[in-house]
Chimera marker file (.cmm) of the C-alpha trace (Angstrom):
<marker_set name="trace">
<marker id="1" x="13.570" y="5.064" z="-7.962" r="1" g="1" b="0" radius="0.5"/>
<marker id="2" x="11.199" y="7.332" z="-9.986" r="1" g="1" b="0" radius="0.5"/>
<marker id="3" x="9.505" y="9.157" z="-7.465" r="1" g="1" b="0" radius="0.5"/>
<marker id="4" x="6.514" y="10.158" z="-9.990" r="1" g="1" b="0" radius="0.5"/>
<marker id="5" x="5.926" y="6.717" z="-10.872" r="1" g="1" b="0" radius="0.5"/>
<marker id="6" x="6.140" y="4.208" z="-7.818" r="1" g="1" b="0" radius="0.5"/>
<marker id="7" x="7.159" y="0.239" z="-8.748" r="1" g="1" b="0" radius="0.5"/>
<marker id="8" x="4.293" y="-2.319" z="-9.125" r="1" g="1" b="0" radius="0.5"/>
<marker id="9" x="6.328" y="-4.904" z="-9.556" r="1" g="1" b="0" radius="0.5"/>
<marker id="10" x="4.323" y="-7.055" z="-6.858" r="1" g="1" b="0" radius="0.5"/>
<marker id="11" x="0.496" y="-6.427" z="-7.746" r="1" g="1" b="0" radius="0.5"/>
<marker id="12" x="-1.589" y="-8.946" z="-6.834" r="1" g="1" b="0" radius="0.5"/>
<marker id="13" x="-4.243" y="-9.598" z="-3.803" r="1" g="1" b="0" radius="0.5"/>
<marker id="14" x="-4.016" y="-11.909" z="-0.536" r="1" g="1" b="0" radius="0.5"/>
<marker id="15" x="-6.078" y="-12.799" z="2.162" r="1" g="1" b="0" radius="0.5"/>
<marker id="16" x="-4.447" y="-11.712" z="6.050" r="1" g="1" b="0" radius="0.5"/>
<marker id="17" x="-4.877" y="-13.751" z="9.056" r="1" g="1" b="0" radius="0.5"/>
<marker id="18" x="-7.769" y="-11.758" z="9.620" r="1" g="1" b="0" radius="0.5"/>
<marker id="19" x="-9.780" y="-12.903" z="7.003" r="1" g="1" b="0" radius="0.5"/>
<marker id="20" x="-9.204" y="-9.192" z="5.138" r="1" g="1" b="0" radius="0.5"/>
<marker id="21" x="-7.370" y="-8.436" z="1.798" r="1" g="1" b="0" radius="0.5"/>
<marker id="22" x="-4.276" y="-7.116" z="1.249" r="1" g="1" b="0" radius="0.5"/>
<marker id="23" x="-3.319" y="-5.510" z="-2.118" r="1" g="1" b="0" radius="0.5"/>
<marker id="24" x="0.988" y="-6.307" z="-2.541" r="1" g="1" b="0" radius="0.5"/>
<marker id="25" x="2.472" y="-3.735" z="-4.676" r="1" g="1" b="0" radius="0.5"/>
<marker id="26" x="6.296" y="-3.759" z="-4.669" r="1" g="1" b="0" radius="0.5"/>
<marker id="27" x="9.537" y="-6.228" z="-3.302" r="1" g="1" b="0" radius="0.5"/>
<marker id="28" x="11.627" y="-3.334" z="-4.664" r="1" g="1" b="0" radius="0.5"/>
<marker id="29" x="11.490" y="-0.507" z="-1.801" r="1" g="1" b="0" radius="0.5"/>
<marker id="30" x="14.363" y="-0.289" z="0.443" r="1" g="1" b="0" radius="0.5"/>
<marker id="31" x="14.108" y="1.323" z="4.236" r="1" g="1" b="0" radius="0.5"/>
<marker id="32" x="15.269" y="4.551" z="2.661" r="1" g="1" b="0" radius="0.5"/>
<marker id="33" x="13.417" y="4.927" z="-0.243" r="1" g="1" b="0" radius="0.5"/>
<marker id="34" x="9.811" y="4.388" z="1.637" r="1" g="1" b="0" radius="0.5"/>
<marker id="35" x="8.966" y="7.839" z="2.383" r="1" g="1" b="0" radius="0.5"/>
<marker id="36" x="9.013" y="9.189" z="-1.627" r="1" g="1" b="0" radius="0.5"/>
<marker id="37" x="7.388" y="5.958" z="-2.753" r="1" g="1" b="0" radius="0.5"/>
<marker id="38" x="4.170" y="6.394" z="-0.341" r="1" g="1" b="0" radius="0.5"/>
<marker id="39" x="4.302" y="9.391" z="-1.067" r="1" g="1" b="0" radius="0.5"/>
<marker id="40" x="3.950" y="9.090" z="-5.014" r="1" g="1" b="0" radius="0.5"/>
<marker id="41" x="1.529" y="6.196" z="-4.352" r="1" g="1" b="0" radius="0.5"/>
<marker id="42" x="-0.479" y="8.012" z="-2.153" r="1" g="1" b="0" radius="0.5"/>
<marker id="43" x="-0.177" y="10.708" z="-5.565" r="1" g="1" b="0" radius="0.5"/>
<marker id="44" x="-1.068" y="7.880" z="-7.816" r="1" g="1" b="0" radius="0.5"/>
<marker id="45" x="-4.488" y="6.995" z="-5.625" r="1" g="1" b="0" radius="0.5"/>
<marker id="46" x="-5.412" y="10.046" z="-4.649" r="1" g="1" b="0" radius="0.5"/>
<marker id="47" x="-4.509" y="9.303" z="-1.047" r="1" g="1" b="0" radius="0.5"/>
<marker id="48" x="-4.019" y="10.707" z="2.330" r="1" g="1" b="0" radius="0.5"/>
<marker id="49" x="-1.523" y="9.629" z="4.969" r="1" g="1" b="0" radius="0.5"/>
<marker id="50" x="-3.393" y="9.997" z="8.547" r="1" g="1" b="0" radius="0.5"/>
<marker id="51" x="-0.726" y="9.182" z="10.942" r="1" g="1" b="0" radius="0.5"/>
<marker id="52" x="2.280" y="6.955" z="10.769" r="1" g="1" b="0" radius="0.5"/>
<marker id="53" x="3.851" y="4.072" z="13.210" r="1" g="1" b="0" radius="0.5"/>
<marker id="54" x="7.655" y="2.354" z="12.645" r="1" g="1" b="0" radius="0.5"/>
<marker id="55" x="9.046" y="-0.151" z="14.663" r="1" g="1" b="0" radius="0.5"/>
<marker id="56" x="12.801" y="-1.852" z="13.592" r="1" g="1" b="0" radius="0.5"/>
<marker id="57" x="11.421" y="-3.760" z="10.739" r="1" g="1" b="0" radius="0.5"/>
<marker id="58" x="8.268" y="-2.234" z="9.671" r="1" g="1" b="0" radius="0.5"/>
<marker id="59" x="6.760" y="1.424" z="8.635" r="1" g="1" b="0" radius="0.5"/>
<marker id="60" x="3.069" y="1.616" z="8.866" r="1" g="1" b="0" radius="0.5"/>
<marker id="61" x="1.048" y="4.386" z="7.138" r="1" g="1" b="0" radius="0.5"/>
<marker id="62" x="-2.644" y="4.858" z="7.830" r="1" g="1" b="0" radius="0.5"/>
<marker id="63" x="-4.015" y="6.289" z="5.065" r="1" g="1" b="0" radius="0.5"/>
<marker id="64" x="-7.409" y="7.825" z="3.422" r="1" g="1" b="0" radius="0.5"/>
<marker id="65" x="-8.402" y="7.039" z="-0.097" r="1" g="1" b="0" radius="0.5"/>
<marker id="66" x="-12.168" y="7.985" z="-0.752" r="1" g="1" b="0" radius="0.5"/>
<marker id="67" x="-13.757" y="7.045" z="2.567" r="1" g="1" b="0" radius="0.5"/>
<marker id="68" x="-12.167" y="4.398" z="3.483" r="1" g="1" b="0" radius="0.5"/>
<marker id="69" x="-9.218" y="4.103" z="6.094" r="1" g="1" b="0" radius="0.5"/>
<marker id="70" x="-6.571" y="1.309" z="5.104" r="1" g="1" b="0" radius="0.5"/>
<marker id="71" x="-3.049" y="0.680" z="6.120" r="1" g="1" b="0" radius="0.5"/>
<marker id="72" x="0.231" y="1.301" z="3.874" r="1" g="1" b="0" radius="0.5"/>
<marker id="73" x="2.879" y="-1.212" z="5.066" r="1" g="1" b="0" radius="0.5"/>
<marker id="74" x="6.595" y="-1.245" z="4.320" r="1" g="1" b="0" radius="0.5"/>
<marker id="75" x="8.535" y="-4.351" z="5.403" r="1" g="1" b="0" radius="0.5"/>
<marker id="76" x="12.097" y="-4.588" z="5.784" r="1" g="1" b="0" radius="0.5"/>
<marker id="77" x="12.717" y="-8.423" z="5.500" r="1" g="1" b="0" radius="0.5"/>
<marker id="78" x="11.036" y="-9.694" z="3.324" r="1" g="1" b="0" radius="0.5"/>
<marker id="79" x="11.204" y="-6.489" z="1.118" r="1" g="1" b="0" radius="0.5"/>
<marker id="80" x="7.487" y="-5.828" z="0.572" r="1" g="1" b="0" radius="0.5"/>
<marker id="81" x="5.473" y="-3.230" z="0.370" r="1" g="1" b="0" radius="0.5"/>
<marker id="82" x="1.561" y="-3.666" z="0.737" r="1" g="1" b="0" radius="0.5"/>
<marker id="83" x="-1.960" y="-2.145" z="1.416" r="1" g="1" b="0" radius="0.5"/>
<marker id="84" x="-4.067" y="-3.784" z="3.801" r="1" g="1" b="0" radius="0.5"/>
<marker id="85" x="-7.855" y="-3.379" z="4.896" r="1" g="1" b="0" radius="0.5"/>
<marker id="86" x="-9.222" y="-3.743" z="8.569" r="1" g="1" b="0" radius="0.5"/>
<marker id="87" x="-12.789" y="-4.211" z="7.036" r="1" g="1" b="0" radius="0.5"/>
<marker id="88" x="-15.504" y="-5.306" z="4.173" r="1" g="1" b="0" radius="0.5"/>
<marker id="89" x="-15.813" y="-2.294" z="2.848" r="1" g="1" b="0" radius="0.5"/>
<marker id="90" x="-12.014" y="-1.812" z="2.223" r="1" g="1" b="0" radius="0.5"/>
<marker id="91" x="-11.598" y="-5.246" z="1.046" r="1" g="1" b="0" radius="0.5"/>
<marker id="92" x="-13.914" y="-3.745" z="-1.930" r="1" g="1" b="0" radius="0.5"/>
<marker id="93" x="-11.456" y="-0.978" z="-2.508" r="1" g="1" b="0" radius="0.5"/>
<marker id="94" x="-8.650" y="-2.707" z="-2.466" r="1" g="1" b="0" radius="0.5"/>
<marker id="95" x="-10.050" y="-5.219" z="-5.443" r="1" g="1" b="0" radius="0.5"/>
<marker id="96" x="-11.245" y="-2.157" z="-7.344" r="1" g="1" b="0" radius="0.5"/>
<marker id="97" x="-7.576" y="-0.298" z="-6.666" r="1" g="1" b="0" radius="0.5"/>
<marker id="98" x="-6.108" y="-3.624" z="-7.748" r="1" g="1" b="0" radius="0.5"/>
<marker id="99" x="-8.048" y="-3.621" z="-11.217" r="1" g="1" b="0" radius="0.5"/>
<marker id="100" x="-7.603" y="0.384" z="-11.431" r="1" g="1" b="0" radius="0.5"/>
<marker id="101" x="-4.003" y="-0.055" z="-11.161" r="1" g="1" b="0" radius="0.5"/>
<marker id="102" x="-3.792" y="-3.181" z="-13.508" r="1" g="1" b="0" radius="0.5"/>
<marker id="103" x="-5.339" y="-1.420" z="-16.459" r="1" g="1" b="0" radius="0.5"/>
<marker id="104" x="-3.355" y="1.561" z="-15.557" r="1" g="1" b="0" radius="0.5"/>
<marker id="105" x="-6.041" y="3.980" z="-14.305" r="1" g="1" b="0" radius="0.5"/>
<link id1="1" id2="2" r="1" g="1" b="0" radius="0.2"/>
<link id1="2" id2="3" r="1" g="1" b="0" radius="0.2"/>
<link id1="3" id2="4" r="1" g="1" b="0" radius="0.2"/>
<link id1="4" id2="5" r="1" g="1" b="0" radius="0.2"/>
<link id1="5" id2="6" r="1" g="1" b="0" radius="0.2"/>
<link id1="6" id2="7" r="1" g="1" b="0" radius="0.2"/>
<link id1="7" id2="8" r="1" g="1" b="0" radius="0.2"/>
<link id1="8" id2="9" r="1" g="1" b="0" radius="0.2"/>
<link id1="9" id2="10" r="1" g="1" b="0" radius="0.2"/>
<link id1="10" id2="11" r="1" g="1" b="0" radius="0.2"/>
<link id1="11" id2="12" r="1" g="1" b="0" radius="0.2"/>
<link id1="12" id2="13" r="1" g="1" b="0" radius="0.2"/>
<link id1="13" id2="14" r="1" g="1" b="0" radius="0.2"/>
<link id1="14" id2="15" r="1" g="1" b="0" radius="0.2"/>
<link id1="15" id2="16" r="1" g="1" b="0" radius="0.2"/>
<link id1="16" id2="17" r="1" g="1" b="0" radius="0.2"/>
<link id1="17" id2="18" r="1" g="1" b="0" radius="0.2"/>
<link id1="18" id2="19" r="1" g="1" b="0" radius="0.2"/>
<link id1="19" id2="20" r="1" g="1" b="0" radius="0.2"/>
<link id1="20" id2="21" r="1" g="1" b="0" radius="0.2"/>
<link id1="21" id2="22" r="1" g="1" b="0" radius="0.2"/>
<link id1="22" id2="23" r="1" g="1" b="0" radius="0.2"/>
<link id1="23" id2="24" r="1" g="1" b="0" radius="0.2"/>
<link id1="24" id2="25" r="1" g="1" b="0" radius="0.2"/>
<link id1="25" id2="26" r="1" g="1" b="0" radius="0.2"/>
<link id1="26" id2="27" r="1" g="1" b="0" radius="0.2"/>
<link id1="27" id2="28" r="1" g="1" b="0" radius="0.2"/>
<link id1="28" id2="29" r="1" g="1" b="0" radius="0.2"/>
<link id1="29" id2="30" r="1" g="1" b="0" radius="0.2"/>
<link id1="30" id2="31" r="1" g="1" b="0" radius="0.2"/>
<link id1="31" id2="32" r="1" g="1" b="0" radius="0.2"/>
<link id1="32" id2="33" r="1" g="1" b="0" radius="0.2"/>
<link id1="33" id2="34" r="1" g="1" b="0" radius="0.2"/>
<link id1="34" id2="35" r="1" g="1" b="0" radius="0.2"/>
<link id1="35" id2="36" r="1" g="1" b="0" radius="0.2"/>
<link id1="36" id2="37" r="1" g="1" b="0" radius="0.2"/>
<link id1="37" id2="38" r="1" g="1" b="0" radius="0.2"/>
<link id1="38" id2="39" r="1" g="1" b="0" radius="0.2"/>
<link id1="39" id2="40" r="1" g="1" b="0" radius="0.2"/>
<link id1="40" id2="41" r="1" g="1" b="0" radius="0.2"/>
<link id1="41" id2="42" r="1" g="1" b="0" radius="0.2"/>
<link id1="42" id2="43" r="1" g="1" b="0" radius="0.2"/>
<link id1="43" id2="44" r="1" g="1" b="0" radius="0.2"/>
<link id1="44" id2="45" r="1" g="1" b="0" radius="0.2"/>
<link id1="45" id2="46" r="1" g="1" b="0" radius="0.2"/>
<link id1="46" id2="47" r="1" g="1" b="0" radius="0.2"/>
<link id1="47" id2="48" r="1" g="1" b="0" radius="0.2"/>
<link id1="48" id2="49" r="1" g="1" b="0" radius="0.2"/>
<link id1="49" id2="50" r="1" g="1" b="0" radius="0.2"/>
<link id1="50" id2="51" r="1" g="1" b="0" radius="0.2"/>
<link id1="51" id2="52" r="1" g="1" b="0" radius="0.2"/>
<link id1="52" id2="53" r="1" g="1" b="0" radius="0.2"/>
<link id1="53" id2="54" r="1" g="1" b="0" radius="0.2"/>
<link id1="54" id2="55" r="1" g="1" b="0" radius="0.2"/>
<link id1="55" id2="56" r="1" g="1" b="0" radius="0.2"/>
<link id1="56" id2="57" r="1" g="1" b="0" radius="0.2"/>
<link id1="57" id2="58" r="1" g="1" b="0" radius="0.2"/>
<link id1="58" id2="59" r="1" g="1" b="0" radius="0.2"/>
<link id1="59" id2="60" r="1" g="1" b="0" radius="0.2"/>
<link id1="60" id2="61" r="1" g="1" b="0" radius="0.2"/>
<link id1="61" id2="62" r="1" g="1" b="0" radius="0.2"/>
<link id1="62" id2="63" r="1" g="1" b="0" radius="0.2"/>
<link id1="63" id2="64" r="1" g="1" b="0" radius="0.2"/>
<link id1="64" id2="65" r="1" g="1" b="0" radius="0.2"/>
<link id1="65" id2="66" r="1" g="1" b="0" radius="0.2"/>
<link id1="66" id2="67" r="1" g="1" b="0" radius="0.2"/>
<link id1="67" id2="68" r="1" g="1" b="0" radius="0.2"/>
<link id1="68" id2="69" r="1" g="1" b="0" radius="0.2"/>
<link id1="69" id2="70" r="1" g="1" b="0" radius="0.2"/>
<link id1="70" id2="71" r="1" g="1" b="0" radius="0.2"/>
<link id1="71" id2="72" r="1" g="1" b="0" radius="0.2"/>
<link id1="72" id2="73" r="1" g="1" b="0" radius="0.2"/>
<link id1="73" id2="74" r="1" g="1" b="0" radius="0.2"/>
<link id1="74" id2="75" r="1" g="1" b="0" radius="0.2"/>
<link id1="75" id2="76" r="1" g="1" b="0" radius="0.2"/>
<link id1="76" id2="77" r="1" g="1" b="0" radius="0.2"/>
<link id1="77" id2="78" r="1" g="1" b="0" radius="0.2"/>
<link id1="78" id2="79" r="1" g="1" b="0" radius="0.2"/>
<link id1="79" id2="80" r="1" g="1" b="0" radius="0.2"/>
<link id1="80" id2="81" r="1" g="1" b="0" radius="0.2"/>
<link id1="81" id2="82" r="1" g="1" b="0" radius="0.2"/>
<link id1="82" id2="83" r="1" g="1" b="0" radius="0.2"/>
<link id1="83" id2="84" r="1" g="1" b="0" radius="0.2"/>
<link id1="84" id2="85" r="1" g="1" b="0" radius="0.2"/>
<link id1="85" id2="86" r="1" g="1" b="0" radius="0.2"/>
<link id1="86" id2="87" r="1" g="1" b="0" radius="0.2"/>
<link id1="87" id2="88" r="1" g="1" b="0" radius="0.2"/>
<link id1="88" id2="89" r="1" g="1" b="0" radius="0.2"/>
<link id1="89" id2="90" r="1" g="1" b="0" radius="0.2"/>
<link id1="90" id2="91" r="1" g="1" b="0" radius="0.2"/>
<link id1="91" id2="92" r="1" g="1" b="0" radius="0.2"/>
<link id1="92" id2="93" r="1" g="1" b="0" radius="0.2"/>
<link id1="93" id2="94" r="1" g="1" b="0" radius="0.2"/>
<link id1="94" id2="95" r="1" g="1" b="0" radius="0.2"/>
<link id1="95" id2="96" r="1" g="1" b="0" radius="0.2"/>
<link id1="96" id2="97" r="1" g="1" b="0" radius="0.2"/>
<link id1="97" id2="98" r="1" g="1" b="0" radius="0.2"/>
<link id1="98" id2="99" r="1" g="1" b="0" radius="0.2"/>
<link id1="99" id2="100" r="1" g="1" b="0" radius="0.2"/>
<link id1="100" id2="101" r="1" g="1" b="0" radius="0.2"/>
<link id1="101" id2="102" r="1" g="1" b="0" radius="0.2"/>
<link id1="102" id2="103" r="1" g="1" b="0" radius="0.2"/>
<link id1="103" id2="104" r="1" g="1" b="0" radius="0.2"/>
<link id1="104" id2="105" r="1" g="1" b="0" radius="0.2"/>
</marker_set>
């Protein structure tokens, strides 16, 4: 993987559970190669990681970008990794990150 470019081979939106967005980005990032792809994503956004979480099948980054506090999610099975909001106002980022990263800003 090219750490100074992270995959985003899976871009699109979805709605969780909770009614709040989630922005996919790759089905390409194994277990091992988490840590350098958050970490050139978080590059790539202009991010912060806040505090992190792993259990057997998932990593879970909370991270800053602007003012607004979202998670960065790496599941094992299915491969996926994803951004998700916990409310309205990072729903909004996450739809402007998701256009931003389509047009390659």
């Amino acid at each position: 993987m090219d750490s100074d470019k992270p995959s985003l081979d899976a871009l699109k939106l979805g709605t969780m559970a909770s009614g709040h967005l989630f922005l996919s980005l790759s089905e390409r990032v194994s277990w091992e190669d988490f840590p350098a792809y958050a970490e050139a994503l978080l590059r790539l956004i202009t991010g912060t990681r806040l505090s992190t979480a792993e259990s057997v099948e998932t990593r879970i980054w909370t991270v800053s970008i602007g003012d607004q506090t979202v998670r960065l999610v790496q599941e094992d099975y299915p491969m996926m990794v994803s951004l998700e909001s916990e409310s309205a106002e990072a729903d909004d980022l996450l739809r402007q990150l998701c256009e931003d990263l389509k047009s390659g800003h």
